[in-house]
C-alpha positions in Angstrom: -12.7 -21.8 -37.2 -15.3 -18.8 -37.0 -15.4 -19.9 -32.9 -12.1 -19.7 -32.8 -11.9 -16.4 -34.1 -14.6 -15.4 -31.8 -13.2 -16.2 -28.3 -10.3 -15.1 -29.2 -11.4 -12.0 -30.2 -13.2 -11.7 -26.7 -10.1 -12.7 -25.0 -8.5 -9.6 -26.5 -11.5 -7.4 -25.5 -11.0 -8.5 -21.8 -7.7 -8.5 -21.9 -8.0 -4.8 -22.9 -10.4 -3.9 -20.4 -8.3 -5.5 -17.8 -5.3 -3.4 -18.7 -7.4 -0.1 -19.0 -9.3 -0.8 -15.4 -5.4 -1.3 -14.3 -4.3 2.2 -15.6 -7.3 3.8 -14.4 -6.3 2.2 -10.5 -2.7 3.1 -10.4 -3.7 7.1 -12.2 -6.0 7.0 -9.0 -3.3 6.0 -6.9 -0.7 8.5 -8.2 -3.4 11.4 -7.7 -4.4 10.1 -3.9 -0.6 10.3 -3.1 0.6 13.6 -4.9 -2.7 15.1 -2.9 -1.2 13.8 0.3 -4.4 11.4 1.4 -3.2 8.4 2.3 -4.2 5.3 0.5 -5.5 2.0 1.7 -7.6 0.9 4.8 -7.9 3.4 7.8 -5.9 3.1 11.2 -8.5 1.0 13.3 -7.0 2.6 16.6 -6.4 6.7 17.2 -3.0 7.6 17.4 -3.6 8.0 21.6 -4.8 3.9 21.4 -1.7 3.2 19.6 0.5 5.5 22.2 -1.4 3.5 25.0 -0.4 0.3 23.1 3.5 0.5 22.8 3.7 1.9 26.2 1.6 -1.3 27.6 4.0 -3.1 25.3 7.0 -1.9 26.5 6.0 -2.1 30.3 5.9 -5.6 29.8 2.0 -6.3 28.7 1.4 -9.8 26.4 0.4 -8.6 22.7 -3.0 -10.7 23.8 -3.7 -8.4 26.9 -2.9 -5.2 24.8 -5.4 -6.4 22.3 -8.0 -7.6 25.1 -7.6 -4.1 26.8 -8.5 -2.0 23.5 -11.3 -4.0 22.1 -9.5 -5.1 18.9 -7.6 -7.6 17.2 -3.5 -9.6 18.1 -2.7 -9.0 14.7 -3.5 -5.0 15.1 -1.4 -4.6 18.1 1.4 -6.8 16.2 1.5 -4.5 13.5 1.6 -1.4 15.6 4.4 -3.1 17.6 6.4 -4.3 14.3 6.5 -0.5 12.8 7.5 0.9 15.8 10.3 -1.5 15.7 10.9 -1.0 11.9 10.5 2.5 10.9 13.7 2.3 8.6 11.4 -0.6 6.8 8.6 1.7 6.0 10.9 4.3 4.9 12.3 2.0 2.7 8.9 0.2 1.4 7.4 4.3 0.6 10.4 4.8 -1.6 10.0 1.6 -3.2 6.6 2.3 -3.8 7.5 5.8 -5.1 9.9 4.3 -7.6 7.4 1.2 -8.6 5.1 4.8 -9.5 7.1 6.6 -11.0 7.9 3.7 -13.5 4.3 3.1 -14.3 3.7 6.9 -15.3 6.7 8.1 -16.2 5.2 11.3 -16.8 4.2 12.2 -13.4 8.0 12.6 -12.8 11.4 12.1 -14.6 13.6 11.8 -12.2 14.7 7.9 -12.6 15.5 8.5 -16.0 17.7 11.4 -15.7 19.6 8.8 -13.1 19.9 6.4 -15.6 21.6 8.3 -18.6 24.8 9.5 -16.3 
């Protein structure tokens, strides 16, 4: 019984912790974006490599020879190539984002509530 009591009294320390280390990441979060830095890994191509991409894309260059051409990966140049395609998707994935914030700390901003109650 006392073992019991025990782990379960360490499973509701680390659950704890886990929820506070959570908090902690998304308050991060919310400050990066309200500053304007931009949150995640960093572009591995300059915005003139990614110009050069689409326009070797769009002249009729294989995804392989765009990536051979500027030292990195396929998978990059896909991305850049999918974005430029789906800019309405990003737009629509920030807002989401936005609105998945804005639930988690509701007082950073009000604005979905006030939505809700007309």
């Amino acid at each position: 019984m006392r073992d019991h009591i025990l782990i379960r009294t360490l499973e509701l320390a680390a659950a704890l912790d886990h929820e506070l280390r959570r908090a902690r990441t998304k308050e991060a979060a919310i400050v990066s974006i309200n500053a304007g830095q931009s949150v995640g890994r960093p572009c591995s191509l300059s915005g003139a490599a990614r110009a050069e991409a689409l326009k070797a894309l769009s002249s009729g260059s294989t995804v392989t020879q765009v990536a051979r051409a500027l030292n990195t990966s396929t998978q990059t140049i896909m991305r850049i190539r999918n974005a430029e395609n789906a800019p309405a998707m990003t737009a629509l994935k920030n807002r989401f984002l936005r609105i998945c914030l804005e639930i988690v700390a509701p007082h950073q901003s009000t604005a979905w509530r006030d939505d809700r109650s007309a």
